[in-house]
C-alpha positions as CSV (number, residue, x, y, z in Angstrom):
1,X,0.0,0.0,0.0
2,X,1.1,3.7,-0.8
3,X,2.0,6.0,1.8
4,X,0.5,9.4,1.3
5,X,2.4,12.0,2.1
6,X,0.7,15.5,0.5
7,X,4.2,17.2,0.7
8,X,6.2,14.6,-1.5
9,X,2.9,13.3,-3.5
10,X,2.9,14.3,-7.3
11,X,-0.1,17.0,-7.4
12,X,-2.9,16.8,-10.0
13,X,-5.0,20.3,-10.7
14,X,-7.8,19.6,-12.8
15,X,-8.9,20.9,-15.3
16,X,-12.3,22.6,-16.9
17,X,-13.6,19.7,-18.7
18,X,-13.7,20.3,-22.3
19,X,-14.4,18.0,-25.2
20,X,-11.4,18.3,-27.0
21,X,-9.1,17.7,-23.7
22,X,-11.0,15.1,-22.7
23,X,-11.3,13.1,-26.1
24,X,-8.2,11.1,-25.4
25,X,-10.3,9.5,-23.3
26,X,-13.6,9.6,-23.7
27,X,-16.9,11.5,-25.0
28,X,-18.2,14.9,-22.9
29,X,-22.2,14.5,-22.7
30,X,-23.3,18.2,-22.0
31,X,-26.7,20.3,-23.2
32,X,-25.9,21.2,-27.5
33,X,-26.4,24.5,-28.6
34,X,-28.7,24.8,-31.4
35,X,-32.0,23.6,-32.7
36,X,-32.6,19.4,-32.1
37,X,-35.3,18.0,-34.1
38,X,-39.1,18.9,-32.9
39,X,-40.5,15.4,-31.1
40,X,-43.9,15.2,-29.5
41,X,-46.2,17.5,-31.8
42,X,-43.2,20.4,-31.2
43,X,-43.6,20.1,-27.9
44,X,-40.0,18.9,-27.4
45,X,-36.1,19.0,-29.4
46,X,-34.6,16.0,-29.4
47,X,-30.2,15.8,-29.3
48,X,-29.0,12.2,-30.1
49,X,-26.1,12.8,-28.1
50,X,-23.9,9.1,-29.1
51,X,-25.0,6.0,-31.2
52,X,-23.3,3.5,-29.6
53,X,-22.2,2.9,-26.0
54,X,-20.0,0.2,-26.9
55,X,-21.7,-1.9,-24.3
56,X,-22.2,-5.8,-26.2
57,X,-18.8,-7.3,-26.4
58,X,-19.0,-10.6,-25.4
59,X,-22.5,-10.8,-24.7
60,X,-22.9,-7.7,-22.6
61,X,-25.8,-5.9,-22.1
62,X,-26.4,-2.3,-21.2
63,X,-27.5,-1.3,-17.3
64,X,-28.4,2.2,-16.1
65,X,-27.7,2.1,-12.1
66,X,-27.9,5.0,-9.9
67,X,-24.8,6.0,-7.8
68,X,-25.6,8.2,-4.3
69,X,-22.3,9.8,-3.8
70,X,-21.0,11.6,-1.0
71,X,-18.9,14.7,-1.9
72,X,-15.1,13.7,-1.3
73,X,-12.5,15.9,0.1
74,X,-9.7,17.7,-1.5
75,X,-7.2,17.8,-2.5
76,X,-8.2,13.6,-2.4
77,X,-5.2,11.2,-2.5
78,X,-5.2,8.7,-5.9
79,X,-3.5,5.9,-5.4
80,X,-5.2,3.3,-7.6
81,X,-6.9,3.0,-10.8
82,X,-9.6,0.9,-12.4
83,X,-11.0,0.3,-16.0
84,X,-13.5,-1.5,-17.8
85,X,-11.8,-3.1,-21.0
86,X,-15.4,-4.6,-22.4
87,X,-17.8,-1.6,-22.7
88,X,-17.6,2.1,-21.5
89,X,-18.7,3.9,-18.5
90,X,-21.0,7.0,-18.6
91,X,-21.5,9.1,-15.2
92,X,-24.2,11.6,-15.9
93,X,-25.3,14.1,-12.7
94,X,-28.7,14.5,-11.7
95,X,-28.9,18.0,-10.9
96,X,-26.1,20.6,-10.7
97,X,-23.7,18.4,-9.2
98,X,-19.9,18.4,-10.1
99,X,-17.1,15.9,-9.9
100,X,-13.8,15.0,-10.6
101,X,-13.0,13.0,-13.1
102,X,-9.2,11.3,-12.8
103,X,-7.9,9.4,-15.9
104,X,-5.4,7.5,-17.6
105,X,-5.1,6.5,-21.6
106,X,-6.3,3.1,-22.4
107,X,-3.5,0.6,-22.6
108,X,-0.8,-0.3,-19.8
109,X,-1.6,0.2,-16.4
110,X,-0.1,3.8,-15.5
111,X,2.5,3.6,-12.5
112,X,2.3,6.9,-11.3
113,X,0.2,10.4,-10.9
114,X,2.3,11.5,-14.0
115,X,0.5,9.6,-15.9
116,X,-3.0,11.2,-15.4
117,X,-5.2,13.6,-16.1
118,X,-7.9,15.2,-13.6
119,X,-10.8,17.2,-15.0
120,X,-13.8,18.9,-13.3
121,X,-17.2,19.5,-14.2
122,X,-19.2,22.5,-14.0
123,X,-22.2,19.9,-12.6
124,X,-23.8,20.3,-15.5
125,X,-21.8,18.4,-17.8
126,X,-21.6,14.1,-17.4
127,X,-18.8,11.6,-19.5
128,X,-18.8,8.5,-21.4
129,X,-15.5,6.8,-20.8
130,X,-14.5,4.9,-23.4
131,X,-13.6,0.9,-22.9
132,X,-10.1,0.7,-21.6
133,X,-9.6,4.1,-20.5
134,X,-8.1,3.5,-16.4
135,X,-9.9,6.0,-13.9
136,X,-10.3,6.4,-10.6
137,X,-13.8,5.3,-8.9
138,X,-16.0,8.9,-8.9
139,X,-15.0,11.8,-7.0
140,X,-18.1,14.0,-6.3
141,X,-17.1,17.4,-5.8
142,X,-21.1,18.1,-4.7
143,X,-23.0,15.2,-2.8
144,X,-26.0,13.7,-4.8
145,X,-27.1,11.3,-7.3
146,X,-25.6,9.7,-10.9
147,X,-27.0,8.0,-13.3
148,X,-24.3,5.1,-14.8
149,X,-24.5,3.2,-17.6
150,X,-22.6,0.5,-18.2
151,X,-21.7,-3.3,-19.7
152,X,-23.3,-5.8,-17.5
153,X,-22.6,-9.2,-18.3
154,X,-20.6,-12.4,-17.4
155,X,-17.6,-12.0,-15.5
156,X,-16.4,-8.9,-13.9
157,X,-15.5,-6.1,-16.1
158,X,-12.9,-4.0,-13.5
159,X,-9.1,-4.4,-13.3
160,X,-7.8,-2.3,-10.9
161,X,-4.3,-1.1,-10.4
162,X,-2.3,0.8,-7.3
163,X,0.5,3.2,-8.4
164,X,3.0,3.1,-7.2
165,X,3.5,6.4,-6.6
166,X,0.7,8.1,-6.1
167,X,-1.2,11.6,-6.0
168,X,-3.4,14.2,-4.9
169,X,-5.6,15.6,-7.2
170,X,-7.0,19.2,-6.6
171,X,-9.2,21.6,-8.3
């Protein structure tokens, strides 16, 4: 196990998340601009935000949970990762709610906090990450509820990974 030492961890600021610094590793989900198409006699615009989830390999399905998270502390310590190499993970908020989101390209398991990224929301805004792409478990900046989708199906789809030398992300 790490020892976490704030004065000789690596520090992570994150970010504003944008959609072009966060493409490495995902898709931002956030409200378009513009006109969607009239649904519901014009009483509605609908935005197809993504076509595919990337949620079947190997016989998964999709699952929509809901995750009641309490609002971390930071700067927070990150000293392991996880990722799902079958299907993506989407965290969407319900309500103005921000957090953290800590990541790591898809591939080899990063060693250290050099190897990250850390972004923040403005509570508003939710992320599909894609398959492979490590992260750390969600860090809610503000206390409340997220709806996740995500590949259920045989097997466990997490490998997790300690650093070994870890962080402290910030915002």
């Amino acid at each position: 196990m790490n020892d976490f030492s704030p004065a000789s961890a690596a520090l992570l600021v994150a970010q504003p998340l944008t959609s072009h610094a966060f493409a490495p590793y995902g898709t931002v989900i956030e409200a378009p601009t513009g006109e969607g198409r009239p649904i519901n006699g014009g009483n509605a615009q609908r935005f197809d935000l993504l076509g595919d989830l990337q949620l079947d390999a190997e016989g998964g399905r999709p699952m929509l949970a809901l995750f009641r998270a309490q609002a971390r502390r930071f700067p927070h310590e990150v000293s392991e990762m996880e990722r799902h190499a079958l299907g993506s993970q989407t965290f969407v908020p319900l309500g103005d709610r921000r957090f953290v989101i800590v990541v790591a390209r898809a591939g080899e398991a990063p060693t250290s906090a050099q190897q990250l990224a850390a972004f923040v929301t403005d509570g508003r805004q939710g992320v599909v990450l894609a398959p492979g792409t490590w992260h750390h478990a969600l860090l809610a900046v503000d206390a409340g509820d997220f709806v996740v989708i995500e590949r259920a199906g045989g097997g466990v789809d997490c490998d997790v990974c300690l650093l070994r030398q870890s962080g402290s992300v910030q915002f």
